[in-house]
N, C-alpha and C positions, 0 to 999 in steps of 0.2 A: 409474496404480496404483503404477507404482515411483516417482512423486512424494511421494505418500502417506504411502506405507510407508519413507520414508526410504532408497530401493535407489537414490543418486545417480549411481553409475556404469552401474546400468543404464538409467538412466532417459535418461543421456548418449549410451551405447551405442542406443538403440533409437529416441532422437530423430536422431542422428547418420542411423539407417539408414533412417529415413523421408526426412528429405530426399536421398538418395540416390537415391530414388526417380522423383522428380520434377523435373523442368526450372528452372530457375529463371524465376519468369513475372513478366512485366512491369506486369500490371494485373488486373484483376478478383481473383476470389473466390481462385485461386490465387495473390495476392500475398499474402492476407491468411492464409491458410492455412501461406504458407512462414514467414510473421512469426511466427506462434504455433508454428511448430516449432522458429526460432532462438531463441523467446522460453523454449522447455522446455528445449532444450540448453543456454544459458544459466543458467538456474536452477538445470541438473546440477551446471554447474562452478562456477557462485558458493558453494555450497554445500558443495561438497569442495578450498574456500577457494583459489581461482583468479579473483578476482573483477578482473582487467584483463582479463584472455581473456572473460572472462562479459563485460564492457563491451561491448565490439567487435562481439558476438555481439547485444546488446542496440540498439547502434544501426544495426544493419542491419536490423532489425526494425523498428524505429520512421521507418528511410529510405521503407520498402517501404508501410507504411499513411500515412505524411503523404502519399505519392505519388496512394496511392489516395483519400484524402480530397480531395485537390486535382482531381482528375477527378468523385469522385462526389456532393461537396457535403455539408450539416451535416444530420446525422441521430442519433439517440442513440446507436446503434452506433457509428458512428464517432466521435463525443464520445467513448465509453466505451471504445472500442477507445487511442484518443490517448489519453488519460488514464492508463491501464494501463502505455504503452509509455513515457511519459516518468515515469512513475515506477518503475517498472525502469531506467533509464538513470539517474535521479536516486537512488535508493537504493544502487545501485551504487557512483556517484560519491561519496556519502555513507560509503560504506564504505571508500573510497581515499584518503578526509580531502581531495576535491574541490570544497570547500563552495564558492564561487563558482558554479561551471556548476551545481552538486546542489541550489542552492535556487532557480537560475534554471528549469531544468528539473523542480520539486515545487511551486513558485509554477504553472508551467504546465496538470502536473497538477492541481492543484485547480482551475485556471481550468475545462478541459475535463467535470472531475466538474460541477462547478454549472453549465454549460451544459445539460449533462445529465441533471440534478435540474429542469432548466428546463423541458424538457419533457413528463415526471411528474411531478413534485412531491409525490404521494405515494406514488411508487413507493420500497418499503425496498430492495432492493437498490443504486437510484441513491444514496439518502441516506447507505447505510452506505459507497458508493464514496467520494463526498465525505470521508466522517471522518477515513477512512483515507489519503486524498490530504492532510488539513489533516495530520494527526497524523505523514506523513511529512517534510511542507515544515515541520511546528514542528520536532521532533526535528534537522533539517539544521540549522533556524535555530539552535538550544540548543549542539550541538554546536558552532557557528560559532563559539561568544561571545555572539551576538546574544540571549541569555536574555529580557530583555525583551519583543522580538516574538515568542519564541518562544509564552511563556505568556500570550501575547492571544491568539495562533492558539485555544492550547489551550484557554483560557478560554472563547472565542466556542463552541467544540466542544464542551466540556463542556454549555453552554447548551442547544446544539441536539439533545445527546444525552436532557439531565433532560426537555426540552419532548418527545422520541422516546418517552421512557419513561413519561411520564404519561400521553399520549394510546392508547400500546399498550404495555401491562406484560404484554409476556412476556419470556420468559428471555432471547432474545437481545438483544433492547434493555436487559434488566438489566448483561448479560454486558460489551456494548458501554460502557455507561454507568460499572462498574465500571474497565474498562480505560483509559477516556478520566481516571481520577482517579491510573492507574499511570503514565501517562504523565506527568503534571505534576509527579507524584512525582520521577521520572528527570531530570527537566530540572532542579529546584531544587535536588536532589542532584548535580550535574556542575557546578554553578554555586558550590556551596561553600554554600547556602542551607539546611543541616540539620535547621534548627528547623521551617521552613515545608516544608521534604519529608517529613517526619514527619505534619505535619498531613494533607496528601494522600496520604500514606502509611495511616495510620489509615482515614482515609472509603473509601480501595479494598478495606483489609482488613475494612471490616464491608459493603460490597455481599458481599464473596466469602463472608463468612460467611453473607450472607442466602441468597446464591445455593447453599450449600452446605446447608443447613436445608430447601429446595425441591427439593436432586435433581436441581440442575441445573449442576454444575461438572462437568468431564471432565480426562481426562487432564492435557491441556495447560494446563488451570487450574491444576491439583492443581503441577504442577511447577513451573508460572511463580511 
């Protein structure tokens, strides 16, 4: 809840005092549980802009679940668990202007997302993991210089998002499909590309209008 709500130092304070709690465990269900508390605490301090300390925090979490993966074998959980953890450690890096290890580490993440889509494939939560794993290994890519790969990442996502949104048009595939056009925006605009970020700029601004006519923009819309 003080995720949420934006309360970052309590959220640090009261993840702090949960693993205080507990032992530190070597395997099973309490590995995975201490992962996701360093992964909260973490998140406190990335966000009240301490993101090398968040680092640290972030790959001892991801030490503790490859740990556990390597004893309990490929399951979508643990796909979707790896995937989460190396994109926190690669978005982080991404934020430290890290980009070598940040796109090795966001290349991984997506691998682990479409592993994961592999064994649903029509499950949406797996599909929307995926977008968000390509959408952060593009962004690493753009910011690198790498512009080119970036906007194929983006491209290919944009695709899979319109194919998302024709098959199930509701608001959050719209929402998603909108975002996936703000993106591509962002990358051609850091690239010096004004004329053509405009153009992707435009097609985001009329989802968000469509999506606004429906009742379906929030908060986080509205400011973005």
């Amino acid at each position: 809840l003080a995720a949420f709500e934006g309360r970052f130092a309590d959220q640090e304070r009261l993840a702090q005092a949960a693993l205080a709690l507990r032992a530190q465990p070597r395997a099973g269900a309490g590995a995975l549980d201490r992962a996701q508390l360093l992964a909260l605490k973490a998140e406190a301090i990335y966000y009240q802009e301490r993101p090398a300390e968040a680092l640290a925090l972030y790959r001892e979490g991801l030490a503790l679940i490859e740990r556990e993966a390597a004893t309990t074998g490929a399951s979508v959980f643990m796909f979707t668990r790896l995937a989460k953890a190396h994109w926190e450690v690669g978005t982080t890096l991404t934020e430290l202007r890290q980009y070598p290890e940040a796109i090795r580490r966001l290349a991984e993440a997506e691998r682990l997302a479409g592993e994961a889509l592999a064994f649903e494939p029509d499950d949406r939560n797996a599909r929307r993991l995926l977008a968000g794993m390509r959408t952060a290994h593009a962004q690493a890519l753009g910011l690198s210089g790498r512009t080119d790969a970036a906007l194929a990442v983006l491209r290919a996502n944009l695709g899979d998002q319109r194919a998302w949104l024709e098959a199930e048009p509701t608001g959050l595939a719209a929402r998603d499909y909108a975002y996936a056009h703000v993106v591509i925006g962002e990358t051609l605009a850091a690239a010096g590309r004004r004329a053509d970020a405009c153009v992707a700029d435009r097609a985001a601004l009329a989802q968000y209008d469509a999506l606004r006519q429906r009742g379906l923009l929030n908060a986080f819309d509205e400011a973005g």
